[in-house]
VODREN-676017 format. One record per residue: residue in one letter; chain; x, y, z of N, C-alpha, C, O in turn. Coordinates in steps of 0.1 Angstrom, whole numbers. Last residue first. Layout:
! residues N
('a' 'A' (X Y Z) (X Y Z) (X Y Z) (X Y Z)),
...
//
This chain:
! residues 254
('x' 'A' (28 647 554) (38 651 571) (28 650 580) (31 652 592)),
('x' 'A' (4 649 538) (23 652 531) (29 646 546) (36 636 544)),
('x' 'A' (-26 640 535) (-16 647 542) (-2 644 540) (1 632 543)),
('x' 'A' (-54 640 522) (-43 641 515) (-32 652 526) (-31 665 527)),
('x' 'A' (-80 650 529) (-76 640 537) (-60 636 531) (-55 627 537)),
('x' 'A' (-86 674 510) (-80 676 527) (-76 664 535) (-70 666 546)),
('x' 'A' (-97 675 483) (-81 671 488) (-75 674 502) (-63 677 505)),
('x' 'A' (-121 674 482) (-115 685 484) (-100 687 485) (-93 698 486)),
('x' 'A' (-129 653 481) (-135 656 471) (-120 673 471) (-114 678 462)),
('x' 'A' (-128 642 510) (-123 637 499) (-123 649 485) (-112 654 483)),
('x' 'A' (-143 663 521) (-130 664 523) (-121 658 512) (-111 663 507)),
('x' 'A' (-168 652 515) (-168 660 509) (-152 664 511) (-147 669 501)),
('x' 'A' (-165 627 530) (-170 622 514) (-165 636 510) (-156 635 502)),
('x' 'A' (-156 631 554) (-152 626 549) (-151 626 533) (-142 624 525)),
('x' 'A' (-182 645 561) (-173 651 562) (-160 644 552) (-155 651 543)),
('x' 'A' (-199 624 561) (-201 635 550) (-188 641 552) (-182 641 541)),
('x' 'A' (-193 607 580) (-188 605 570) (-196 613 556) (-198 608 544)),
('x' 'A' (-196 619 602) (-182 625 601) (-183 618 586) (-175 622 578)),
('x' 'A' (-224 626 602) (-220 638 604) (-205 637 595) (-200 645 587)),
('x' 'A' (-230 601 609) (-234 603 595) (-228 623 594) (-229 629 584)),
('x' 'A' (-220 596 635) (-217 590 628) (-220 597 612) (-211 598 604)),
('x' 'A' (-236 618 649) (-221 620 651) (-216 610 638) (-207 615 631)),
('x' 'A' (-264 617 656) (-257 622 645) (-244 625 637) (-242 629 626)),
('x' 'A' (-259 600 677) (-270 599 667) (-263 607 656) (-255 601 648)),
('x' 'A' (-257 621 700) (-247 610 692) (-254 603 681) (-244 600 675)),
('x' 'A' (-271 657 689) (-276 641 697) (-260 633 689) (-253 636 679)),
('x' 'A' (-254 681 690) (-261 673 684) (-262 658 691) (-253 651 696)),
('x' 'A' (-248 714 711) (-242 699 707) (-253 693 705) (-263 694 712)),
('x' 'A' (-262 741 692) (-252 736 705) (-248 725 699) (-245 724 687)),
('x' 'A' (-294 747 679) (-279 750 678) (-275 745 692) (-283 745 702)),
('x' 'A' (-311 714 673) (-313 731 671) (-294 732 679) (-286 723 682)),
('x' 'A' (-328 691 655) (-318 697 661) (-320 713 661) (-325 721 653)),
('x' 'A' (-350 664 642) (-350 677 643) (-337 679 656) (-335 671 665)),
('x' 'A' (-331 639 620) (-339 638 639) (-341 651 639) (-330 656 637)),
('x' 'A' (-320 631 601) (-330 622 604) (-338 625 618) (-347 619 624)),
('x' 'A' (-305 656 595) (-295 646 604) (-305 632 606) (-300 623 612)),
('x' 'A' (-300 673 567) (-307 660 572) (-302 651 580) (-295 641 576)),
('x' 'A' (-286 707 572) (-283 691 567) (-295 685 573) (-300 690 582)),
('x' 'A' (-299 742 564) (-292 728 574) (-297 716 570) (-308 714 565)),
('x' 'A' (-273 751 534) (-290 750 539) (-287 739 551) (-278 731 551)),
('x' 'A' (-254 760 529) (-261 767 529) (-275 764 530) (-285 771 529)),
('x' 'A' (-224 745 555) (-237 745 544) (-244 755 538) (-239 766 543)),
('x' 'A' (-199 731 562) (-205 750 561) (-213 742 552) (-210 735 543)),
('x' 'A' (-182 714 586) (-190 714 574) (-195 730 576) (-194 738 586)),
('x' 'A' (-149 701 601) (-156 711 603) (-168 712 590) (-161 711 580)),
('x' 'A' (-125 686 621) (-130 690 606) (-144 696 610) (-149 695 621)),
('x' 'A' (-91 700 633) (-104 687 636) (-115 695 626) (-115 707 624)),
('x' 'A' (-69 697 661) (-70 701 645) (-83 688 640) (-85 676 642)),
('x' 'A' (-67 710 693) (-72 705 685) (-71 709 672) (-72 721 669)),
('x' 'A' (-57 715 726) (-55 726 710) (-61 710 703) (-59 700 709)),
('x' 'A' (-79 722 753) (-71 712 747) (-67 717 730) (-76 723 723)),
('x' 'A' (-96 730 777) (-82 739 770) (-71 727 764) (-60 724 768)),
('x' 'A' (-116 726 776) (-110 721 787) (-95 724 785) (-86 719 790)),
('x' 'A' (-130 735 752) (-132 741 768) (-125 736 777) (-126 741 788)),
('x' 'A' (-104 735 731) (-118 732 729) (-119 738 741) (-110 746 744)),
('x' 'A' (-88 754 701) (-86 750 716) (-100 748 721) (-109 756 718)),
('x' 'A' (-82 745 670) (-93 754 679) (-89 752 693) (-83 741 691)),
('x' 'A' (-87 743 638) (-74 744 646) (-83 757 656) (-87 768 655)),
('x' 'A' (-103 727 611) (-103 738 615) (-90 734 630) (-85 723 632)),
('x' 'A' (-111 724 572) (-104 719 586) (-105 731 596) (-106 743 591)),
('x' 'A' (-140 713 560) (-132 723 562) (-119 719 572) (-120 709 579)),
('x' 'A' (-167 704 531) (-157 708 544) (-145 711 546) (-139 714 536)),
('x' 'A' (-197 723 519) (-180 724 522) (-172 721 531) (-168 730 540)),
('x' 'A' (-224 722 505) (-216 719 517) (-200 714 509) (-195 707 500)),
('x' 'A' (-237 729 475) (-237 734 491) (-232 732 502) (-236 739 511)),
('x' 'A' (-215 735 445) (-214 726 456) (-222 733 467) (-217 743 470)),
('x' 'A' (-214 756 421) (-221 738 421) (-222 727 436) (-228 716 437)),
('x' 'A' (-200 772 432) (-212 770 430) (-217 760 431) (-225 756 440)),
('x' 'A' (-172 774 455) (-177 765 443) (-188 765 438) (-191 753 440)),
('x' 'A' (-164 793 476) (-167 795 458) (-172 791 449) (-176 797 439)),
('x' 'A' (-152 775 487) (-162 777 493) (-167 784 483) (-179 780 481)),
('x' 'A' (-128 753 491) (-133 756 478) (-147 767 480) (-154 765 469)),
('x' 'A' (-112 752 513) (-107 754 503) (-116 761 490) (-113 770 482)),
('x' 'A' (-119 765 545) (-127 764 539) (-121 763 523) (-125 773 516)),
('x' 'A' (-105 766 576) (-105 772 565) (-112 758 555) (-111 746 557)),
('x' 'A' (-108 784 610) (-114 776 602) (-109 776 587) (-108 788 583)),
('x' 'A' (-96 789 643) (-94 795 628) (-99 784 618) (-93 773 618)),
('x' 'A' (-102 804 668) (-102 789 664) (-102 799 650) (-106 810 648)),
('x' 'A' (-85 823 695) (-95 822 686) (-91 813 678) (-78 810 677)),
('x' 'A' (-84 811 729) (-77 815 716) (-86 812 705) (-94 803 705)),
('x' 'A' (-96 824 757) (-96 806 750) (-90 819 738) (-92 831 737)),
('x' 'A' (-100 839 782) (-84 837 775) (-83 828 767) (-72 822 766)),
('x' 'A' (-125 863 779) (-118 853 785) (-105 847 777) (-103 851 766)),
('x' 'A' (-144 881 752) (-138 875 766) (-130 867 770) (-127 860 760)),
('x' 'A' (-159 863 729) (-162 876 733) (-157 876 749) (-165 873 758)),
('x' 'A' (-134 842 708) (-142 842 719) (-145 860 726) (-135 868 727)),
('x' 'A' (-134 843 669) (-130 845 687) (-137 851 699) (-145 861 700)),
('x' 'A' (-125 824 646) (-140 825 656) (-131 827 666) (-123 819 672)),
('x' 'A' (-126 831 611) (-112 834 627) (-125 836 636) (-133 846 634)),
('x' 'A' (-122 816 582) (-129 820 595) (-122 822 603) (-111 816 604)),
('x' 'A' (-115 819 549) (-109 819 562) (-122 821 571) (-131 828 567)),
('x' 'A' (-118 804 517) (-128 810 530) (-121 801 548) (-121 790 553)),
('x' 'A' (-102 807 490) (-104 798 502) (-113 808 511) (-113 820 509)),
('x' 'A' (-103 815 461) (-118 799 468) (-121 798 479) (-132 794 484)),
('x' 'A' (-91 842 470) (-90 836 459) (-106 826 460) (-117 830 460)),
('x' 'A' (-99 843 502) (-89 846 493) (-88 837 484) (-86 825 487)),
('x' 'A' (-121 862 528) (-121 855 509) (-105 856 506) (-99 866 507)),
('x' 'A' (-125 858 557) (-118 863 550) (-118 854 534) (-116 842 532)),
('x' 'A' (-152 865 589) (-143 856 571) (-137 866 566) (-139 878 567)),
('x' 'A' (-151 866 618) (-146 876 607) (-144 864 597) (-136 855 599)),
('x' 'A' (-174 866 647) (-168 853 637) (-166 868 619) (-175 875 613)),
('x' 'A' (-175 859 683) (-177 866 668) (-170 863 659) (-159 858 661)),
('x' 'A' (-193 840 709) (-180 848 699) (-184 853 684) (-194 852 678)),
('x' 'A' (-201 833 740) (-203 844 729) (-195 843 722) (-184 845 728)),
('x' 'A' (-216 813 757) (-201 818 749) (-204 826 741) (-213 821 734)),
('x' 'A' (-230 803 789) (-233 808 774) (-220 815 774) (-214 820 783)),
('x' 'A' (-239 778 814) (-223 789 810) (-228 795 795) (-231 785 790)),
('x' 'A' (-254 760 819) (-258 775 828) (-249 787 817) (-252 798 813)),
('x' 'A' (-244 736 810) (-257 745 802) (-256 760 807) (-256 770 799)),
('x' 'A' (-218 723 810) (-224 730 823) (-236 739 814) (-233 751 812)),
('x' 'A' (-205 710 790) (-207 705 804) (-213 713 814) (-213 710 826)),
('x' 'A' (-217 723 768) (-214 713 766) (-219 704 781) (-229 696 783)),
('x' 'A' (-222 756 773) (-209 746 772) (-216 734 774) (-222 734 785)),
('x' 'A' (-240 774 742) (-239 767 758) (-229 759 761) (-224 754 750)),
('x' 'A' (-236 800 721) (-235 790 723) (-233 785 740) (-226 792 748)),
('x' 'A' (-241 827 699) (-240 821 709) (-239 809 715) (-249 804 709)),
('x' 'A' (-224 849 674) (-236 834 678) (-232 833 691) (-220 836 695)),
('x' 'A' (-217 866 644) (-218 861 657) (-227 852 662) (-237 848 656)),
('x' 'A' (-201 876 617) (-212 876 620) (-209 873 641) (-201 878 648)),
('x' 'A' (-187 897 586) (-188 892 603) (-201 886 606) (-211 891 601)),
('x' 'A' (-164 898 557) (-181 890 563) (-179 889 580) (-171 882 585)),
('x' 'A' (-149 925 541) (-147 908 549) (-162 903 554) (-170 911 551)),
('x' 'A' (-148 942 520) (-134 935 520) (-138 922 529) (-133 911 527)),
('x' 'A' (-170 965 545) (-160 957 531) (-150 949 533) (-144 948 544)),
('x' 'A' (-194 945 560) (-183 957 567) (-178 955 551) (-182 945 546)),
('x' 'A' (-224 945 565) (-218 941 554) (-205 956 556) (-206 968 556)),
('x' 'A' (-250 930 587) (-236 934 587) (-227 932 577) (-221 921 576)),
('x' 'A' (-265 905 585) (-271 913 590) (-259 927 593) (-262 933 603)),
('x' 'A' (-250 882 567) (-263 892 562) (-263 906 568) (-261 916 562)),
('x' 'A' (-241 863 580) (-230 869 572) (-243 882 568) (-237 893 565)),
('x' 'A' (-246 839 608) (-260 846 594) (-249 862 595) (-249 870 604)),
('x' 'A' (-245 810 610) (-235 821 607) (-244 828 601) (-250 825 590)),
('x' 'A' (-256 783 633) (-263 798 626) (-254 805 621) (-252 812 631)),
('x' 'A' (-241 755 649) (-242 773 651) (-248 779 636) (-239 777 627)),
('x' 'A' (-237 728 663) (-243 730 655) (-240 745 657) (-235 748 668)),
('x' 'A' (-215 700 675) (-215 716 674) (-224 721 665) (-220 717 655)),
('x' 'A' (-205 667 682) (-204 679 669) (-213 687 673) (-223 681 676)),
('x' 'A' (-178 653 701) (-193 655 702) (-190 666 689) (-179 671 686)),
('x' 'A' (-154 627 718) (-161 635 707) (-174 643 706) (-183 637 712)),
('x' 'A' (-143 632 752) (-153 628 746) (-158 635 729) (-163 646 728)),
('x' 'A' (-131 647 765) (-121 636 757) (-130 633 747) (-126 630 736)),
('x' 'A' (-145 669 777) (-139 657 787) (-137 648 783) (-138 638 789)),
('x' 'A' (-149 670 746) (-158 674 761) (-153 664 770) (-158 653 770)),
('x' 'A' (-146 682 714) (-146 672 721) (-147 678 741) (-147 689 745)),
('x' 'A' (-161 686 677) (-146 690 695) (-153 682 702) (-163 676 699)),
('x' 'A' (-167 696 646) (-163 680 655) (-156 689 669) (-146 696 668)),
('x' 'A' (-190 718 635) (-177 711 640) (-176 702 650) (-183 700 660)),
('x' 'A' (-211 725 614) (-213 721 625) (-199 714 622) (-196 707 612)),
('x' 'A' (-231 761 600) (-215 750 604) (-218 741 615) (-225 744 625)),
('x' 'A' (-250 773 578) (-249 766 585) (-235 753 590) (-233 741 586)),
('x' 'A' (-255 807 567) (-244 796 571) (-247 783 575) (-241 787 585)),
('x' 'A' (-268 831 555) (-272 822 564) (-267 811 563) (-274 803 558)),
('x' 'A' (-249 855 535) (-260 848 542) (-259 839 554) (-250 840 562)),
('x' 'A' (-230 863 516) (-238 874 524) (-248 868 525) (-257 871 518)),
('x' 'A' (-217 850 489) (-213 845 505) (-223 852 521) (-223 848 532)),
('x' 'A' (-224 866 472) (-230 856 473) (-230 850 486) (-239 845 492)),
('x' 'A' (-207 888 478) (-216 889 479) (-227 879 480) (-237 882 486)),
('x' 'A' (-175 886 478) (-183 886 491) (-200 884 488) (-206 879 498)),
('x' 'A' (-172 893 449) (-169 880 458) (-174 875 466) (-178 864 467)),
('x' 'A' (-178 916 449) (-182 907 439) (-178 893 445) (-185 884 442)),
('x' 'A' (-164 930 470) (-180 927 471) (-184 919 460) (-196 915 461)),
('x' 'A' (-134 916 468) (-140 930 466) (-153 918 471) (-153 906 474)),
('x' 'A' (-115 913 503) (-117 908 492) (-131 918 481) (-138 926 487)),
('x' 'A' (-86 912 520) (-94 922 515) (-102 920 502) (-98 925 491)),
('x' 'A' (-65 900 522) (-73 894 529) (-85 900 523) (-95 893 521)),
('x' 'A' (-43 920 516) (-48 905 508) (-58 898 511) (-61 890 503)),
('x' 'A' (-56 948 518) (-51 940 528) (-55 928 519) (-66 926 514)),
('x' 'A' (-55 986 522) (-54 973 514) (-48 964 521) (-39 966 529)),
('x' 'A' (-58 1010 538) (-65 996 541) (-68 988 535) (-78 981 536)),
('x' 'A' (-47 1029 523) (-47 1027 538) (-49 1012 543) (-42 1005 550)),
('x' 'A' (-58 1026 498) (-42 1017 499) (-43 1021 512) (-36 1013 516)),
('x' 'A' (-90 1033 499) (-80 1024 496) (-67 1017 496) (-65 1005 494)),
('x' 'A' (-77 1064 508) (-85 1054 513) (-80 1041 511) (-70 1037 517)),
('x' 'A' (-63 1070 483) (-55 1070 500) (-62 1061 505) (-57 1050 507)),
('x' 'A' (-86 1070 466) (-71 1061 465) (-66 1061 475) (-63 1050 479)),
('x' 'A' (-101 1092 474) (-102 1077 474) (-92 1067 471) (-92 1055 474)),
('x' 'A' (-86 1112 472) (-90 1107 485) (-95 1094 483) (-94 1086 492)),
('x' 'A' (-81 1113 445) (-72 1108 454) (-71 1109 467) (-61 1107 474)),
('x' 'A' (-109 1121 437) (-105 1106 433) (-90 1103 442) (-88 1091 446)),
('x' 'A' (-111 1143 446) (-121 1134 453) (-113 1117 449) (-112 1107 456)),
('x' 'A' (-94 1158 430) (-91 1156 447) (-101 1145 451) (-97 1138 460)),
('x' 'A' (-105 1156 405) (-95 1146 409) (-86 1148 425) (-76 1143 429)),
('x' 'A' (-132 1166 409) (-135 1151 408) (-118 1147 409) (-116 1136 415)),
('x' 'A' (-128 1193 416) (-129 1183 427) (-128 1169 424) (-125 1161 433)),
('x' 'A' (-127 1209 396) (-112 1205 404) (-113 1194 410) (-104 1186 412)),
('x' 'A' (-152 1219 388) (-144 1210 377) (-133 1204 386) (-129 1193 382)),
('x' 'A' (-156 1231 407) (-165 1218 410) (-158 1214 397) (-161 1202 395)),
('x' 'A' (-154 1255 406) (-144 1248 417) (-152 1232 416) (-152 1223 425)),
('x' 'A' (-177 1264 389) (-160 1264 389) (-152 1255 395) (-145 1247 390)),
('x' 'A' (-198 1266 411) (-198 1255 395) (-184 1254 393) (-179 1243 395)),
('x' 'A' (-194 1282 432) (-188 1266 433) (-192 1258 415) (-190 1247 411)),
('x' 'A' (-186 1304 415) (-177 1299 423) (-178 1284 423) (-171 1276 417)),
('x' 'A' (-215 1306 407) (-207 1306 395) (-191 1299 405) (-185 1289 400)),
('x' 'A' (-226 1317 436) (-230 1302 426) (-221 1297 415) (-219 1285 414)),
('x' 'A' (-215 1336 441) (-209 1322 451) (-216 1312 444) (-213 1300 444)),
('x' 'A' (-227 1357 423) (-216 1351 425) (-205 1333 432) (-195 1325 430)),
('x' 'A' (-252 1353 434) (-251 1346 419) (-233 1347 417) (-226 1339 410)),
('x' 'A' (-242 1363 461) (-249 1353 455) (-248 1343 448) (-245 1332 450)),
('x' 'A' (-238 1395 451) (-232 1383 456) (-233 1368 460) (-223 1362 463)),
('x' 'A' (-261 1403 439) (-251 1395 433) (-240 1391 442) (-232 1382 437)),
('x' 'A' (-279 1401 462) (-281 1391 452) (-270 1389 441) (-268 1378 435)),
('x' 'A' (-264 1423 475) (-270 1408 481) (-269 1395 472) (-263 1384 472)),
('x' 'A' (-268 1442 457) (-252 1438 462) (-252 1424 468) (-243 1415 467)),
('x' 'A' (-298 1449 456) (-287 1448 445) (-272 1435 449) (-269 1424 444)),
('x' 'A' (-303 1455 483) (-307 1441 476) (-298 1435 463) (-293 1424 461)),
('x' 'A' (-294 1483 474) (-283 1468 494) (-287 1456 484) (-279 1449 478)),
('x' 'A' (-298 1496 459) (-283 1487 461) (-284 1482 462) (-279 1472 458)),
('x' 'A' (-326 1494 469) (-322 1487 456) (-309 1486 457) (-305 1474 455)),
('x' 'A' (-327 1510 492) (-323 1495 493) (-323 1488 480) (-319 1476 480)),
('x' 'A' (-316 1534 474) (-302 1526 486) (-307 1515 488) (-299 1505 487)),
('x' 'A' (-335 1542 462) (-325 1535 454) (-314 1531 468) (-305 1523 466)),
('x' 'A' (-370 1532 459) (-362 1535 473) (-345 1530 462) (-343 1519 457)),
('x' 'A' (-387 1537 435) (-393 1539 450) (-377 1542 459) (-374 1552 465)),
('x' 'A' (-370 1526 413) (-377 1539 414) (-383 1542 425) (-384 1554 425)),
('x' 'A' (-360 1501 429) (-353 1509 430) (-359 1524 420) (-350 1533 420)),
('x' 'A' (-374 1472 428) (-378 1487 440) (-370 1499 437) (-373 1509 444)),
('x' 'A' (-375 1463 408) (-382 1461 409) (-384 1476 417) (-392 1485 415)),
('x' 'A' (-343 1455 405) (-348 1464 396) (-362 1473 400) (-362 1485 397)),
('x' 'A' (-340 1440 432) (-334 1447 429) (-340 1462 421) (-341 1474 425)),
('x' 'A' (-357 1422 418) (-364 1428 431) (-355 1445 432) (-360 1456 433)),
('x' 'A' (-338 1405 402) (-348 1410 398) (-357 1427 411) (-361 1438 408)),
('x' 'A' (-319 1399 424) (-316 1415 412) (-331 1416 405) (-335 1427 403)),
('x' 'A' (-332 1382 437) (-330 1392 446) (-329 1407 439) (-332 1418 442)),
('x' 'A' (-332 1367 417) (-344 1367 421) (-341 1382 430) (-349 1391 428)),
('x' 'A' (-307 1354 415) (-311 1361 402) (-322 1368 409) (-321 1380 407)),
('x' 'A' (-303 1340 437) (-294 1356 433) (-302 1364 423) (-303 1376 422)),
('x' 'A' (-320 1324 439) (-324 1330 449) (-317 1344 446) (-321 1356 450)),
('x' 'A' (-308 1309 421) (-320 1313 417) (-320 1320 427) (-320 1331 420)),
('x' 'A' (-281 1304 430) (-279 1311 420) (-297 1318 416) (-299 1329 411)),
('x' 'A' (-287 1291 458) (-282 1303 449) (-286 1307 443) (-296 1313 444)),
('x' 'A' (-299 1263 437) (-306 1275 448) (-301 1287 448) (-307 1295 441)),
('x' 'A' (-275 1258 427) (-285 1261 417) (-299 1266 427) (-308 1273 422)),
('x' 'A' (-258 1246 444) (-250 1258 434) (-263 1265 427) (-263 1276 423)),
('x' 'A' (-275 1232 461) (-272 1244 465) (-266 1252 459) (-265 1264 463)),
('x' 'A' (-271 1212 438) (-278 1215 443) (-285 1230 454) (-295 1235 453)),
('x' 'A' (-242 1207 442) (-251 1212 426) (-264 1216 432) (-267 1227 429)),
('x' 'A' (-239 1195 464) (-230 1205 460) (-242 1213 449) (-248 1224 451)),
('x' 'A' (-255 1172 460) (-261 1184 471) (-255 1198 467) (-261 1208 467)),
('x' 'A' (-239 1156 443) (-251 1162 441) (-260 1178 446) (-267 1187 441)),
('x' 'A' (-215 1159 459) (-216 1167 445) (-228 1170 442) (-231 1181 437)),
('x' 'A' (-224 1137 477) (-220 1151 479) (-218 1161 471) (-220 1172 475)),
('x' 'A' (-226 1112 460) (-237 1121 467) (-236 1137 472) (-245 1145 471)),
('x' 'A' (-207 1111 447) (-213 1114 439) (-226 1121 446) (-233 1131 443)),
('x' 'A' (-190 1098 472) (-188 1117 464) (-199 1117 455) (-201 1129 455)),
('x' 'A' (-206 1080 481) (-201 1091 487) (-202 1103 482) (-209 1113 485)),
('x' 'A' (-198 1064 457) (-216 1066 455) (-214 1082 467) (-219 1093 463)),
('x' 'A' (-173 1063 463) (-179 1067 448) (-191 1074 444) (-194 1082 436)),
('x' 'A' (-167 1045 483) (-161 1060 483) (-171 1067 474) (-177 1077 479)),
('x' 'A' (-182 1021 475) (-189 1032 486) (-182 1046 484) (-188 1057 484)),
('x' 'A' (-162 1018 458) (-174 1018 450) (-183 1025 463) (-191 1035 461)),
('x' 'A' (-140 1010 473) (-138 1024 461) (-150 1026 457) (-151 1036 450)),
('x' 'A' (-146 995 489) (-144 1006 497) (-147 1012 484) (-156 1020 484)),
('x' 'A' (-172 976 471) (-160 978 481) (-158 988 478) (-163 994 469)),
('x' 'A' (-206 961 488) (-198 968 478) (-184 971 482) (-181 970 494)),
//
């Protein structure tokens, strides 16, 4: 949901409780004057004291009912500060984000001592709903040495169709890879490709294409996450292709 609609449910909760303890009081006040009445042919001083207890009380009850007409437009201009604190074009509402709030499947083209190879990774956008953006994370083995595991974490950004990714590494000095995604919106479509701009492990900058699915593809051979058999490499690049077309990404000006 976004920030102004969490702000919202927030205050609404807190008012509740507010009302809540306005209407304990106030019973526990009335209750005390009843008692009040109750003892005071037996004992009139503690009939005061009780007396004075309970209406002060049913006083602090009548207080916050009052003070509780003021609050809804301090509450509302704490939530507007909120809000423009941390407006950011990037900042997309939860009607947007919300369909996008799952299980990803990307696999990118890079390369390994020159060598092409494609990347399989799990984006599961689910387990973590910050507003305004989608995070997830994954792990992954190098390519050239199994032993080595990568950690990075992965922020989307919605603007307007396009679906940014910024995958950066948990550690060490590789530069985070930036993915973008033109149409990722598109209902009618489950795979999206993408371009993406990454520095690979042998520290080479690369601009090189990239799929998001919502369900994992038919490569003809069971796979699991890292690098995909060469086997797959061919039918990999010409989806990429078919759906780029589609997309206007193989359409280069310069």
């Amino acid at each position: 949901m976004s920030l102004a609609k969490s702000s919202e449910r927030l205050f609404k909760l807190i008012k509740s409780q507010q009302y809540f303890f306005m209407a304990a009081t106030a019973l526990v006040g009335i209750l005390l004057i009843l008692v009040a009445f109750l003892v005071e042919p037996k004992n009139s001083f503690l009939s005061k004291l009780i007396l004075t207890f309970g209406s002060s009380m049913l006083g602090t009850a009548f207080g916050i009912l009052f003070n509780s007409f003021n609050h809804d437009s301090i509450l509302q201009r704490i939530s507007q500060l909120i809000e423009q604190s941390i407006a950011s074009p990037l900042s997309a509402p939860e009607e947007a984000l919300s369909s996008l709030r799952t299980v990803w499947h990307n696999y990118l083209l890079t390369q390994t001592a020159g060598t092409p190879i494609w990347r399989y990774r799990r984006l599961d956008f689910s387990k973590t709903m910050p507003p305004g953006k989608l995070t997830a994370s994954f792990e992954t083995t190098n390519a050239s040495n199994p032993a080595v595991v990568h950690k990075y974490h992965v922020e989307g950004h919605l603007a307007g169709p396009r679906l940014i990714l910024v995958v950066s590494p948990d550690g060490g000095t590789e530069p985070p890879g930036v993915h973008l995604y033109p149409f990722v919106t598109d209902r009618f479509s489950t795979i999206h490709a993408g371009l993406a701009i990454l520095c690979d492990w042998d520290k080479v900058n690369l601009r090189t294409g990239s799929l998001l699915s919502t369900t994992p593809l038919d490569l003809g051979a069971a796979y699991s996450e890292g690098t995909l058999a060469p086997a797959a490499s061919s039918k990999l690049e010409q989806l990429w292709k078919a759906e780029a077309a589609k997309s206007g990404l193989t359409k280069v000006l310069i």
